[in-house]
C-alpha positions as a Markdown table, in Angstrom:
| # | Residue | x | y | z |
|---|---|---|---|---|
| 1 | Unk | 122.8 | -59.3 | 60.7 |
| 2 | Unk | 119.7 | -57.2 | 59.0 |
| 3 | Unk | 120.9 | -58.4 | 55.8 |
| 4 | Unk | 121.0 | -62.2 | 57.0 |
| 5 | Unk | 117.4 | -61.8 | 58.4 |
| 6 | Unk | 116.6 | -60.4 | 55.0 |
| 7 | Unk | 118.0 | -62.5 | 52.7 |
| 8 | Unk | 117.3 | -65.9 | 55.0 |
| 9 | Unk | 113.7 | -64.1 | 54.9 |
| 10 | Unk | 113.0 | -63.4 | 51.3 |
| 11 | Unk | 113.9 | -67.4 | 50.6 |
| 12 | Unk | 111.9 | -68.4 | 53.5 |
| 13 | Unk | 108.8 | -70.6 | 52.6 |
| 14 | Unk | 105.9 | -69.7 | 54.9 |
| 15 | Unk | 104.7 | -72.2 | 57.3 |
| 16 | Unk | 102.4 | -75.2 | 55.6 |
| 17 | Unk | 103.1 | -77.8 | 58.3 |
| 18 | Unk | 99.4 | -78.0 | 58.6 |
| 19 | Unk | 99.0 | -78.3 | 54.9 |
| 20 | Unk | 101.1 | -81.5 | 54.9 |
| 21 | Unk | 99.2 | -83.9 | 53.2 |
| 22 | Unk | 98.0 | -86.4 | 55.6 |
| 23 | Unk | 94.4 | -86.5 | 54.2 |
| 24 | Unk | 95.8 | -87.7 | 50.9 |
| 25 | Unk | 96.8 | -91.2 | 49.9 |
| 26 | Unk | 99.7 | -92.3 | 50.0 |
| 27 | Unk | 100.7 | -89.6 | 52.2 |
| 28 | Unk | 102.6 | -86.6 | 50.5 |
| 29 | Unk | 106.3 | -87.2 | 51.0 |
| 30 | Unk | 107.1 | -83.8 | 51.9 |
| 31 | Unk | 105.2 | -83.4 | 55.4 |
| 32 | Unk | 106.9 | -80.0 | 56.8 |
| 33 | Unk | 109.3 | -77.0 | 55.3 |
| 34 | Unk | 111.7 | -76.9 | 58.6 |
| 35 | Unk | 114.9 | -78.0 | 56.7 |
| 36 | Unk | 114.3 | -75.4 | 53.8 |
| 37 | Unk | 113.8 | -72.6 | 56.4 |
| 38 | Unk | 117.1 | -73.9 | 58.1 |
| 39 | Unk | 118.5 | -73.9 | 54.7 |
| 40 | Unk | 117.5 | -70.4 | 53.6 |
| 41 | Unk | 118.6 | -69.1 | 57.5 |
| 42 | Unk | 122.1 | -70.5 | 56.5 |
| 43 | Unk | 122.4 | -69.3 | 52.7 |
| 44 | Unk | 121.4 | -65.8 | 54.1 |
| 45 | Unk | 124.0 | -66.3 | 57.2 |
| 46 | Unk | 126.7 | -67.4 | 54.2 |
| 47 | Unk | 125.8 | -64.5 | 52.2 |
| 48 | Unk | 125.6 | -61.6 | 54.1 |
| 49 | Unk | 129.2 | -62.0 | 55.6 |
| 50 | Unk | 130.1 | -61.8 | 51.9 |
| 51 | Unk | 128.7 | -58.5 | 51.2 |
| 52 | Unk | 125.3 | -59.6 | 49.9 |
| 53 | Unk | 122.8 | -57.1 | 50.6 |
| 54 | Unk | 119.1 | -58.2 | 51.7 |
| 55 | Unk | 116.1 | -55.5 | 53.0 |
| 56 | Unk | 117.1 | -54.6 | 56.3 |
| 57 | Unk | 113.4 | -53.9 | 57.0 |
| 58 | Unk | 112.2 | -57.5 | 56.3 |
| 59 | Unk | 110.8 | -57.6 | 60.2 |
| 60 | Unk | 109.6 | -54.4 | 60.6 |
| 61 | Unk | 106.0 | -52.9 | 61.1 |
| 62 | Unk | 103.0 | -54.4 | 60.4 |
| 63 | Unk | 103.9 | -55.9 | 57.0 |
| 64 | Unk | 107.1 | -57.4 | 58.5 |
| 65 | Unk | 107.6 | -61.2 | 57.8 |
| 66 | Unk | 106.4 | -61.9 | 61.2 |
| 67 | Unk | 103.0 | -60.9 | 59.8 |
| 68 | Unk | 102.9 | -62.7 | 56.3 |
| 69 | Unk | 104.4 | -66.2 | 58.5 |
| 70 | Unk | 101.4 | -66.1 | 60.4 |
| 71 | Unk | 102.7 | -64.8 | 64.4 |
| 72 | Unk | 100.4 | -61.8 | 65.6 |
| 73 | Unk | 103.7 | -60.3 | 66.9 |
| 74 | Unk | 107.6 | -59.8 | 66.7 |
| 75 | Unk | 110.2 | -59.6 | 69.6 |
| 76 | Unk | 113.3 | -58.0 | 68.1 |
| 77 | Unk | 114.6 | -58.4 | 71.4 |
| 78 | Unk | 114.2 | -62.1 | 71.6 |
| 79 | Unk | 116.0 | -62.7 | 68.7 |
| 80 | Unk | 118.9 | -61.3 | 69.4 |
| 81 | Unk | 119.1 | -62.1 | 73.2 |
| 82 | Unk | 121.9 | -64.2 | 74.1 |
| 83 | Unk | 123.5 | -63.7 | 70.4 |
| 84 | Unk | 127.2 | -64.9 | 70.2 |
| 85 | Unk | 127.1 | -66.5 | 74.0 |
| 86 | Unk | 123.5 | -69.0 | 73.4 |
| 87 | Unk | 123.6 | -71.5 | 70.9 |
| 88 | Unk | 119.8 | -72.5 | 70.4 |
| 89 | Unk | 120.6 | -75.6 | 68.4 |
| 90 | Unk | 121.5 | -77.6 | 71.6 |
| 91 | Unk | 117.4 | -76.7 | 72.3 |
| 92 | Unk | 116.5 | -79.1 | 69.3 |
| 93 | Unk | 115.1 | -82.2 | 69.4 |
| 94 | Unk | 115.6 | -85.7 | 67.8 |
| 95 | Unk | 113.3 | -88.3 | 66.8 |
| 96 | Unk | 114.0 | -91.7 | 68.0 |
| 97 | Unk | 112.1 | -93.6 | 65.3 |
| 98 | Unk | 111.2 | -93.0 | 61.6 |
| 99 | Unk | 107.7 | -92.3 | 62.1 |
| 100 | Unk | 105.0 | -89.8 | 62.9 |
| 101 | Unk | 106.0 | -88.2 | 66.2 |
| 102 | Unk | 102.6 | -88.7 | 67.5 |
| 103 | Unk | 103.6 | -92.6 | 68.0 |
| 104 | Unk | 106.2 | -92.3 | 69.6 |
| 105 | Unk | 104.7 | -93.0 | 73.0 |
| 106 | Unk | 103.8 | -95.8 | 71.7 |
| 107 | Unk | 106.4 | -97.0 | 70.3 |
| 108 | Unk | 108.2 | -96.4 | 73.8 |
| 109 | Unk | 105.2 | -98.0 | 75.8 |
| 110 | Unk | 106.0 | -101.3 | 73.2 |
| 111 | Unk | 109.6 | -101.3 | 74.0 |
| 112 | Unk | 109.3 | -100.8 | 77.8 |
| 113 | Unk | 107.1 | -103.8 | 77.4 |
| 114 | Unk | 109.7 | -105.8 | 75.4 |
| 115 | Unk | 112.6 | -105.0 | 78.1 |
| 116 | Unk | 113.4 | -108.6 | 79.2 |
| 117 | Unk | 110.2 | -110.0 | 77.8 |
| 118 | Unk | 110.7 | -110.2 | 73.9 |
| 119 | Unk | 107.2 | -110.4 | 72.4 |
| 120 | Unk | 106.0 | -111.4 | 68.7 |
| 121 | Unk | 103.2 | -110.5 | 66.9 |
| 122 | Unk | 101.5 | -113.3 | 67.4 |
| 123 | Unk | 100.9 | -113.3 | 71.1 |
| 124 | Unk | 99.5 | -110.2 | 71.1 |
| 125 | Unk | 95.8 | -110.8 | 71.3 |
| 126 | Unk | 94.8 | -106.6 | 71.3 |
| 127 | Unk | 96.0 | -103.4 | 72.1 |
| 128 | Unk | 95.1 | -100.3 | 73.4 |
| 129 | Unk | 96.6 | -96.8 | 72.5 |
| 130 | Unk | 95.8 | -94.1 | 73.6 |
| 131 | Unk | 97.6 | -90.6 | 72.7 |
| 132 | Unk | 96.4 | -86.7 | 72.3 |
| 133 | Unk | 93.4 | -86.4 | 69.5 |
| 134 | Unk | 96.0 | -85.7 | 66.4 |
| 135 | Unk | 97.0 | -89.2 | 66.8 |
| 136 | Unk | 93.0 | -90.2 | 65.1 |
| 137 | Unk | 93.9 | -87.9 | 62.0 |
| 138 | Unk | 97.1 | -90.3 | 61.1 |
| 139 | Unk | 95.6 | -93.7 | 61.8 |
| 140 | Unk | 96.6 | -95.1 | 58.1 |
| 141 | Unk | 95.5 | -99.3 | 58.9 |
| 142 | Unk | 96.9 | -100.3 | 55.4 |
| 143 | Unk | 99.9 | -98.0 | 54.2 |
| 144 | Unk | 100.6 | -97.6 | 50.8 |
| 145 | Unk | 104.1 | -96.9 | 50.6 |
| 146 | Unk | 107.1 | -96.7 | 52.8 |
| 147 | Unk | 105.8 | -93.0 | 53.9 |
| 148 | Unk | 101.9 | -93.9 | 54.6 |
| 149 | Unk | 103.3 | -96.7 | 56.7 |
| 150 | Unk | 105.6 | -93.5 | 59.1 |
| 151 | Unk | 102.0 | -92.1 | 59.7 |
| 152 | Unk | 100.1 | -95.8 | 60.6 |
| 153 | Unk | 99.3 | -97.0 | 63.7 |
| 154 | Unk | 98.0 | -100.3 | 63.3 |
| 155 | Unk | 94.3 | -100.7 | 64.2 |
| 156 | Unk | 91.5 | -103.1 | 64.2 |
| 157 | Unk | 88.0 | -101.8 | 65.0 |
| 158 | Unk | 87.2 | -98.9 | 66.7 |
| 159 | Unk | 88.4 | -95.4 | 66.9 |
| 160 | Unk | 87.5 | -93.0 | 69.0 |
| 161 | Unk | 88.6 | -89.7 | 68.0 |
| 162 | Unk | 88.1 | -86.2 | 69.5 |
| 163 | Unk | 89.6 | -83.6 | 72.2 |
| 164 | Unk | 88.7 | -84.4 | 74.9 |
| 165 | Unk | 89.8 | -87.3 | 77.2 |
């Protein structure tokens, strides 16, 4: 298990899901490093009941890889809690649409709406969304590509962003 935590560590990008391009147009097609963290977790896993050897100490002390991934602490205990008898996985989450998360409310409000009423573009005379203040920072009114358009919420005229309500 140390060696697995080792190896999956030494191949494990640090976190950069705020670094994900959104300023930037089009919008960066790779928006978050979850699947390559999953996929070094795995490889690690894989090689480690093989015989493959990583640091054992990757977690420990103050330089652990807790530290460099940006947590101000490490619960050993935690992470092996329920190991063999809890299957995190069935904690995940899937998105129902191809889009930014942060509309899917909307996207759910729409389709509530559209239960037993179809609607068309066309007889919708305006709109009002209204979601937490991320939602501002990935308003993109004329996509570029197939990815701007996951981060646009279509918008005419004013935005009003900030954190409060």
């Amino acid at each position: 298990m140390l060696s697995a935590f080792g190896i999956a560590g030494a191949n494990a990008p640090v976190p950069s899901v705020y670094k994900e391009g959104i300023g930037e147009r089009p919008v960066a097609w790779v928006k978050n490093n979850f699947g390559w963290s999953a996929q070094g977790g795995a490889l690690g896993a894989m090689l480690a009941s093989h015989g493959y050897r990583g640091q054992t100490s990757f977690l420990d002390g103050d330089k652990g890889f807790w530290r460099m991934a940006g947590s101000d602490q490490c619960d050993p205990d935690a992470m092996v809690a329920g190991l063999g008898s809890e299957y995190r996985i069935v904690d995940n989450s899937f998105k129902p649409y191809a889009c930014c998360r942060y509309h899917h409310t909307a996207l759910d409000a729409l389709r509530e709406l559209q239960d037993g009423q179809p609607l068309e573009a066309r007889e919708i005379e305006n709109t009002h969304v209204r979601g937490i203040w991320r939602v501002s920072e990935h308003i993109k009114p004329e996509p570029q590509d197939l990815i701007d358009a996951q981060y646009s919420l279509p918008l005419k005229g004013h935005v009003r962003a900030g954190r409060g309500p």
